[in-house]
KETOR-182420 format. One line per 3 residues: number of its first residue (from 0); their letters; for each residue y, x negated, z negated of N, C-alpha, C. Coordinates in nm, 4 decimals, m for minus. Layout:
REM KETOR-182420
NUM	A	Y X Z Y X Z Y X Z; ...;
//
This chain:
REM KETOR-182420
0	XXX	10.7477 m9.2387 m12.2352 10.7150 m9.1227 m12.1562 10.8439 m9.0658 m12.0968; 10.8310 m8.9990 m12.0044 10.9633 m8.9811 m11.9022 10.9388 m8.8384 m11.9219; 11.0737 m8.7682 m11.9279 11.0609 m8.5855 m11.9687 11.0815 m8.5623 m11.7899;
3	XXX	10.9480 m8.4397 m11.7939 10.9446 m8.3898 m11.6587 11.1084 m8.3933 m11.5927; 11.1794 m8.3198 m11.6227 11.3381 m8.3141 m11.5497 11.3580 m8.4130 m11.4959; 11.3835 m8.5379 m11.5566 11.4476 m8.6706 m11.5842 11.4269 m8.7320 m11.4411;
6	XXX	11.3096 m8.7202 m11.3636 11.2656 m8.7481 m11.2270 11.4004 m8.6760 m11.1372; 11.4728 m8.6171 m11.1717 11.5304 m8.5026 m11.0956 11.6991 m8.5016 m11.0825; 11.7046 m8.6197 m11.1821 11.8406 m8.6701 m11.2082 11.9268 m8.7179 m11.1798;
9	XXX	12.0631 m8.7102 m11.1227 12.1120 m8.8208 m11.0683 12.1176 m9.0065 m11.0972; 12.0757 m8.9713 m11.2525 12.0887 m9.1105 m11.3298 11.9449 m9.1393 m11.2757; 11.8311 m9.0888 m11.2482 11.7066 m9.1478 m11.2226 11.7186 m9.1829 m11.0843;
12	XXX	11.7853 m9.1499 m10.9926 11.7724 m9.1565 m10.8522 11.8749 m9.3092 m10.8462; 11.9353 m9.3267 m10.9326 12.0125 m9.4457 m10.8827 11.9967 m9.5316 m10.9890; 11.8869 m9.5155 m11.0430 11.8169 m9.6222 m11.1218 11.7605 m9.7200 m11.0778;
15	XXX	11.7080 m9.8591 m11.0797 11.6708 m9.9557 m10.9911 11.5340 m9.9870 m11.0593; 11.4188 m9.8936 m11.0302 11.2843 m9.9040 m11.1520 11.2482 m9.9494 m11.0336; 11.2010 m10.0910 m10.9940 11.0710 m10.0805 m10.9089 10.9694 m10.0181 m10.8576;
18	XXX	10.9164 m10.0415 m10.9965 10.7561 m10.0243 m11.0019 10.7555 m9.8303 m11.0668; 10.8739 m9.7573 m11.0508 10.8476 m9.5896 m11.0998 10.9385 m9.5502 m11.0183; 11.0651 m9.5763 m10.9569 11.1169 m9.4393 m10.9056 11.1583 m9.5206 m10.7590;
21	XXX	11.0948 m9.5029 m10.6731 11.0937 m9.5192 m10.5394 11.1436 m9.4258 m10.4482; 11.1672 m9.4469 m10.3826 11.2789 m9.3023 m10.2743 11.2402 m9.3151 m10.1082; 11.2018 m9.2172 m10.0815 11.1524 m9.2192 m9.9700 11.1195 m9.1007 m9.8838;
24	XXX	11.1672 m9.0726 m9.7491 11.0854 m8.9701 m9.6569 10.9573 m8.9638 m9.6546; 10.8995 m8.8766 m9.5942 10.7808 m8.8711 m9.5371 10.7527 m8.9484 m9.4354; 10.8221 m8.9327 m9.3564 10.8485 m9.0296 m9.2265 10.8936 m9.1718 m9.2321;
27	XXX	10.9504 m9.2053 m9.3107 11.0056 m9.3182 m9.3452 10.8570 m9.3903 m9.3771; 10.8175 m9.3441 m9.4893 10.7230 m9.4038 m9.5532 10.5891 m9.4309 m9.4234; 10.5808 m9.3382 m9.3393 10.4377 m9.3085 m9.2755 10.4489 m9.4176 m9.1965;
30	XXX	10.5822 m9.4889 m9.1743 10.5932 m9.5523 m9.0613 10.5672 m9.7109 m9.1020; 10.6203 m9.7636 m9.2737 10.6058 m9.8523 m9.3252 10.4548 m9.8733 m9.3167; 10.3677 m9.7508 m9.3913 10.2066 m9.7109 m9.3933 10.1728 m9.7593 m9.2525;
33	XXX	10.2019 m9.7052 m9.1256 10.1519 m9.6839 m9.0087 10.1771 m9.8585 m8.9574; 10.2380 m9.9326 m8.9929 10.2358 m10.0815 m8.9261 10.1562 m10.1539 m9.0756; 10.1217 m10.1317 m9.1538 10.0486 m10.2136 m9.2162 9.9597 m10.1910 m9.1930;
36	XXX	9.9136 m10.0565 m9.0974 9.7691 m10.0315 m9.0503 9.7260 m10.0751 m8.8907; 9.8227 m10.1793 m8.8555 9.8139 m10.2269 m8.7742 9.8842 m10.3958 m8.7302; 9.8820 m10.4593 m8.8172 9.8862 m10.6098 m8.8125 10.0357 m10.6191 m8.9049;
39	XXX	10.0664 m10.4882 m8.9281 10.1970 m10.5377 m9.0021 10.3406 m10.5404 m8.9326; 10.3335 m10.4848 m8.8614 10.4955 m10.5448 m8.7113 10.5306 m10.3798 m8.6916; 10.6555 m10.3553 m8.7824 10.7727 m10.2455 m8.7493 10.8491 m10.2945 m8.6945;
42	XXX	10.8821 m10.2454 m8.5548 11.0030 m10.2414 m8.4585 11.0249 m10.3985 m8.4564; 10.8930 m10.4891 m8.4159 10.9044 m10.5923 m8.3952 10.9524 m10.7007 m8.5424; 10.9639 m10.6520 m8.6509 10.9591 m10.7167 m8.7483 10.8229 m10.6979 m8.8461;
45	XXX	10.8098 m10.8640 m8.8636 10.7280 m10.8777 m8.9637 10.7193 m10.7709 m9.1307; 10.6538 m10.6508 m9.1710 10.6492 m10.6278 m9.2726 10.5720 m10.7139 m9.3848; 10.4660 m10.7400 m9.3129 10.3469 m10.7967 m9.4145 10.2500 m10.9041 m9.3061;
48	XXX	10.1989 m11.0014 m9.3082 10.1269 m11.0710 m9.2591 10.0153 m11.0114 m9.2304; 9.9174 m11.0376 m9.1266 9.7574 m10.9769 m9.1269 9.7066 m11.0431 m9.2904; 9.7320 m11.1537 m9.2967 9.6742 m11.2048 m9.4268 9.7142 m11.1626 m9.4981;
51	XXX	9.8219 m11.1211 m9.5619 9.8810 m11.0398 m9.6467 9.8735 m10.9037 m9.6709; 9.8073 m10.8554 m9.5981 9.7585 m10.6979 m9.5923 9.5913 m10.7725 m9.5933; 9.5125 m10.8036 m9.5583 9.3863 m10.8396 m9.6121 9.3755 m10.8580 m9.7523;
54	XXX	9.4704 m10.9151 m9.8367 9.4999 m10.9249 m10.0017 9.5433 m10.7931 m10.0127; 9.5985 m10.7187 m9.9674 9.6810 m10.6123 m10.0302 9.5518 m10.4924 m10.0598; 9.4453 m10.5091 m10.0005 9.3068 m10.3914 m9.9384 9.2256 m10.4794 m10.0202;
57	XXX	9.2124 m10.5997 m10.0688 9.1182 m10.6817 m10.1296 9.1145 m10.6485 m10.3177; 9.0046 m10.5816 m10.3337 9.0369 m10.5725 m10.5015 9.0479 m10.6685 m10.5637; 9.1250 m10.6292 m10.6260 9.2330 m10.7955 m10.7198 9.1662 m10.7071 m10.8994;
60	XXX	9.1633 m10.5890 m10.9026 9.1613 m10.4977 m11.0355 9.0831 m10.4005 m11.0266; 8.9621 m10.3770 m11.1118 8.9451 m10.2629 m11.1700 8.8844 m10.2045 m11.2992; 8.9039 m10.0844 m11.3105 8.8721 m10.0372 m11.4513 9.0060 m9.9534 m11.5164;
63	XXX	8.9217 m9.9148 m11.6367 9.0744 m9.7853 m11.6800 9.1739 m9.8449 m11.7577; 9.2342 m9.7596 m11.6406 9.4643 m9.7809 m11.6388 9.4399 m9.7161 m11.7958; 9.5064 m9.8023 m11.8886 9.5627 m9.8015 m11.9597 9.6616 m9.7210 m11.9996;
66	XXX	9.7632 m9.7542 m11.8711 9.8939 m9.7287 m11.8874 9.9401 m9.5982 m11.7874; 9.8546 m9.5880 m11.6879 9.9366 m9.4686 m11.5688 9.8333 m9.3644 m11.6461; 9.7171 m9.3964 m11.6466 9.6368 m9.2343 m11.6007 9.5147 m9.2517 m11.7336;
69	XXX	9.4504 m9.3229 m11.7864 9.3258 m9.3743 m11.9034 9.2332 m9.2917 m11.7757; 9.2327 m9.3047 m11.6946 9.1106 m9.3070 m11.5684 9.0715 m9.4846 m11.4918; 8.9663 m9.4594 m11.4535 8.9316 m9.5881 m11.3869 9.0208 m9.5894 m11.2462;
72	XXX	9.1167 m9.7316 m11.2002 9.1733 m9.7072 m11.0560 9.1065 m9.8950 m11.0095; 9.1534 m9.8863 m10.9260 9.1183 m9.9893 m10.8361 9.2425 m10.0559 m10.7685; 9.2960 m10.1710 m10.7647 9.3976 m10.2289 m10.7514 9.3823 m10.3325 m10.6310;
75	XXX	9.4344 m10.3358 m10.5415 9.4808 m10.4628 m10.4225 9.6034 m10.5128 m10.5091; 9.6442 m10.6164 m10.3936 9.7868 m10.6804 m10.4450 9.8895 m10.5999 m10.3619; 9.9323 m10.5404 m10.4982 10.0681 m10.4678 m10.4652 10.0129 m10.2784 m10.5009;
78	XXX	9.9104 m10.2523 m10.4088 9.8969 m10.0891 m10.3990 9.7275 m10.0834 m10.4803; 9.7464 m9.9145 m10.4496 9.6395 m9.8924 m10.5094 9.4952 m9.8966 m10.4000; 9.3830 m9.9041 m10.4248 9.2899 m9.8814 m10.2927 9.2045 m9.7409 m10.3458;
81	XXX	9.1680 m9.7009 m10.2402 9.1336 m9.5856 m10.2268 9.0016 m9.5531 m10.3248; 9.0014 m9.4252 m10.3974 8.8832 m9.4462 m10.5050 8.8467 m9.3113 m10.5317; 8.7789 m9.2388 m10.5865 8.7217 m9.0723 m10.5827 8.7829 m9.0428 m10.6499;
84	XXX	8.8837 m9.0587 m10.7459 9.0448 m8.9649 m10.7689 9.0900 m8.9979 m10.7109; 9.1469 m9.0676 m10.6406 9.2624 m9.0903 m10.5507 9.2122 m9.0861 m10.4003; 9.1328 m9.0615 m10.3015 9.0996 m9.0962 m10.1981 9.1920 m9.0739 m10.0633;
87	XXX	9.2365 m9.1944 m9.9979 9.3023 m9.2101 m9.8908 9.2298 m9.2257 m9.8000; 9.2225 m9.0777 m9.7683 9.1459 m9.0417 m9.6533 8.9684 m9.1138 m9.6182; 8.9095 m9.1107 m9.5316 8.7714 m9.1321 m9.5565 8.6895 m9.2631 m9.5509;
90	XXX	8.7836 m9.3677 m9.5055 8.7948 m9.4959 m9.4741 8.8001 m9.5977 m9.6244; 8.7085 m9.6892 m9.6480 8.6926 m9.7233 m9.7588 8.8197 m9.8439 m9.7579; 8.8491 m9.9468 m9.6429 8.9858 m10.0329 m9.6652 9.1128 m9.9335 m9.7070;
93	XXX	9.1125 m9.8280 m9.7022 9.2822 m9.7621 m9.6834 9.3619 m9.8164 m9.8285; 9.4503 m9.8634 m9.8556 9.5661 m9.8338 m9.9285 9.6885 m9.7754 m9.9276; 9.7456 m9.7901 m10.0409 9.8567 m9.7091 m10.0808 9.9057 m9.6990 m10.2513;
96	XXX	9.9576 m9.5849 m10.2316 10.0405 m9.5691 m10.3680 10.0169 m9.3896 m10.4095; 9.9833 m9.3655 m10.4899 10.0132 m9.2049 m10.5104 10.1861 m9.2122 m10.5484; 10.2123 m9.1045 m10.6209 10.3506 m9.0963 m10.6630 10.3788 m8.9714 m10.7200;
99	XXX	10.4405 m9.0364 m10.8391 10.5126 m8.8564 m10.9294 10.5134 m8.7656 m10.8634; 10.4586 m8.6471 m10.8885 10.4911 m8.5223 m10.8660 10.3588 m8.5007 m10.7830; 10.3117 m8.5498 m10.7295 10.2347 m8.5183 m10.6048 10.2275 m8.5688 m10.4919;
102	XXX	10.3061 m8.6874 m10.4622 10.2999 m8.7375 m10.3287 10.1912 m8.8345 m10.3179; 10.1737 m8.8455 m10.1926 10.0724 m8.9839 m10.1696 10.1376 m9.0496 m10.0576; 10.1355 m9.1966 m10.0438 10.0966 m9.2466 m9.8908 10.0099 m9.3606 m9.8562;
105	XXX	9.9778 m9.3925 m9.7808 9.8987 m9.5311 m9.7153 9.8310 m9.5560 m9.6042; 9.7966 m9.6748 m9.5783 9.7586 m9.7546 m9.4831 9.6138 m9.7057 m9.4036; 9.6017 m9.7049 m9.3272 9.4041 m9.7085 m9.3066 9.4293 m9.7914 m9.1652;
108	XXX	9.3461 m9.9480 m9.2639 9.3599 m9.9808 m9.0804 9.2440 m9.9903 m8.9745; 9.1567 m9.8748 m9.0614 9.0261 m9.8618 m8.9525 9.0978 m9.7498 m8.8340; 9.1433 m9.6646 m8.9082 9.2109 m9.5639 m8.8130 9.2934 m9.6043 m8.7470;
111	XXX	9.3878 m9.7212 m8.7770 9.5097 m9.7207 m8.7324 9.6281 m9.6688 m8.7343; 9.6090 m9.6222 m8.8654 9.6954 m9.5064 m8.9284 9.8172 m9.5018 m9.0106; 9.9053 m9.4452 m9.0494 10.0039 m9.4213 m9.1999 10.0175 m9.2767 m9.2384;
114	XXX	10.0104 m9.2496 m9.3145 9.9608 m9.1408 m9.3999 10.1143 m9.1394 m9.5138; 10.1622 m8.9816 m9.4938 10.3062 m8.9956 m9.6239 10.2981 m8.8122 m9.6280; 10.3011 m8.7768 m9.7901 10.3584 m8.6787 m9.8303 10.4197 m8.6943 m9.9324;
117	XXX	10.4917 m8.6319 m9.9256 10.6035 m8.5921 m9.9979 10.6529 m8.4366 m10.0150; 10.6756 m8.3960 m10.1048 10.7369 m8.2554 m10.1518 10.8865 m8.2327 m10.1964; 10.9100 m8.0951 m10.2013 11.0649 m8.1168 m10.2694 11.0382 m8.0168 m10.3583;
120	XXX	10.9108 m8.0061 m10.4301 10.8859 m7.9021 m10.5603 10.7970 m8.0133 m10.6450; 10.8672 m8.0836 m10.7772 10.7904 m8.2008 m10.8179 10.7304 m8.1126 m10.8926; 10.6012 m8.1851 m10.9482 10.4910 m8.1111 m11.0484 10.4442 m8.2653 m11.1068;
123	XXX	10.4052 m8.2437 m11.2526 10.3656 m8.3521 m11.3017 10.2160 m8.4225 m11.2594; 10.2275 m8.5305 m11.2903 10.0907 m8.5616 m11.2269 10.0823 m8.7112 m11.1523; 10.0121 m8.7993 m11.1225 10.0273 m8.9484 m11.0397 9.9062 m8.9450 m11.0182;
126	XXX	9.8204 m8.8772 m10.9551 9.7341 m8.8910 m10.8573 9.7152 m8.7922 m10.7433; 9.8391 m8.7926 m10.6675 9.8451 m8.6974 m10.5588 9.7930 m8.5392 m10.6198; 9.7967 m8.4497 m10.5273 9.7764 m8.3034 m10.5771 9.6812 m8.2007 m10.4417;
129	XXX	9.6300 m8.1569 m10.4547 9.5829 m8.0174 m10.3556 9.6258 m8.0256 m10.2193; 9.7799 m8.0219 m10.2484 9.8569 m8.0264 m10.1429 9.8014 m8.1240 m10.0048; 9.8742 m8.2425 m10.0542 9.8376 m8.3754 m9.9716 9.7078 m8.3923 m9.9269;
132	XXX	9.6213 m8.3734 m10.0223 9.5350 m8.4070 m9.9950 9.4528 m8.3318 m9.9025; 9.4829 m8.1641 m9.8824 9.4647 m8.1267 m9.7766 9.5216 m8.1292 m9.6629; 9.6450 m8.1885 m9.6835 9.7148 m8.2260 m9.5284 9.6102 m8.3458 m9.4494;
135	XXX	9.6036 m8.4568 m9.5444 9.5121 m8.5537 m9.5114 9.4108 m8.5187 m9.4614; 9.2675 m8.3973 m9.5095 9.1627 m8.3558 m9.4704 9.1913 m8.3407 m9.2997; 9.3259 m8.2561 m9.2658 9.3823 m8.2140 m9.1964 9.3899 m8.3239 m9.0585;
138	XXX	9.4324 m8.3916 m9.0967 9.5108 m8.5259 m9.0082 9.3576 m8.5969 m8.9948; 9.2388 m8.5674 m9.0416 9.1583 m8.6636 m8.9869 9.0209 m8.5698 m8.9078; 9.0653 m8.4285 m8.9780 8.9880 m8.3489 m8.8883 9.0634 m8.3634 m8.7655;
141	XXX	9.1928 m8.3741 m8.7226 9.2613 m8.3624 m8.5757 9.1936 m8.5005 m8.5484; 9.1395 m8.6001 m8.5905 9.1600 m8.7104 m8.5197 8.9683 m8.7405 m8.4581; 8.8815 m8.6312 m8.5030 8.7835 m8.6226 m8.5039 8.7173 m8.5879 m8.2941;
//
């Protein structure tokens, strides 16, 4: 178990955890999100294959996490897919990742979309928060 602070650390920020402490803008991220929701091609580079984002949206897993949450999640290869705790936005393909504290981001490639929040007030928690998730409500009422 990781003590709330410890996220906040210089030793955690230049830690090399894969799969837990990831670093990222809002923008940064929306933009990685925003070309996997569209064949995969940032600034003319390959991120991910169309086929490779078809696996990534394809459930590979489900049933209760064990290990993040003892809730039921739903797994592609690599991210999470969208599920009634976690929902990325209203589109049943969308993926992504939640993230410590409250952030979320991901893919929707019905919309054509990338989706990223991020905060600079962490709160415990790995399934996004209030916050985001009303920004999201937000971003798809504008797109209505």
């Amino acid at each position: 178990m990781v003590e709330p602070g410890a996220v906040n650390s210089r030793a955690w920020r230049a830690a090399e955890i894969p799969a837990a402490n990831g670093h990222g803008s809002a923008r940064g991220l929306a933009r990685i999100y925003g070309a996997l929701a569209r064949d995969g091609v940032l600034d003319g580079v390959d991120v991910l294959s169309p086929a490779q984002i078809a696996r990534a949206n394809t459930e590979q897993a489900f049933g209760v996490d064990e290990v993040l949450s003892q809730m039921p999640t739903r797994f592609g290869l690599g991210f999470f897919l969208t599920q009634p705790m976690i929902p990325f936005g209203p589109n049943k393909r969308s993926f992504g990742h939640p993230g410590a504290g409250g952030s979320i981001a991901f893919a929707d490639p019905d919309a054509r979309l990338g989706i990223a929040y991020v905060m600079n007030q962490m709160q415990m928690g790995l399934g996004g928060d209030a916050r985001g998730f009303r920004l999201i409500a937000e971003v798809y009422e504008a797109l209505k």
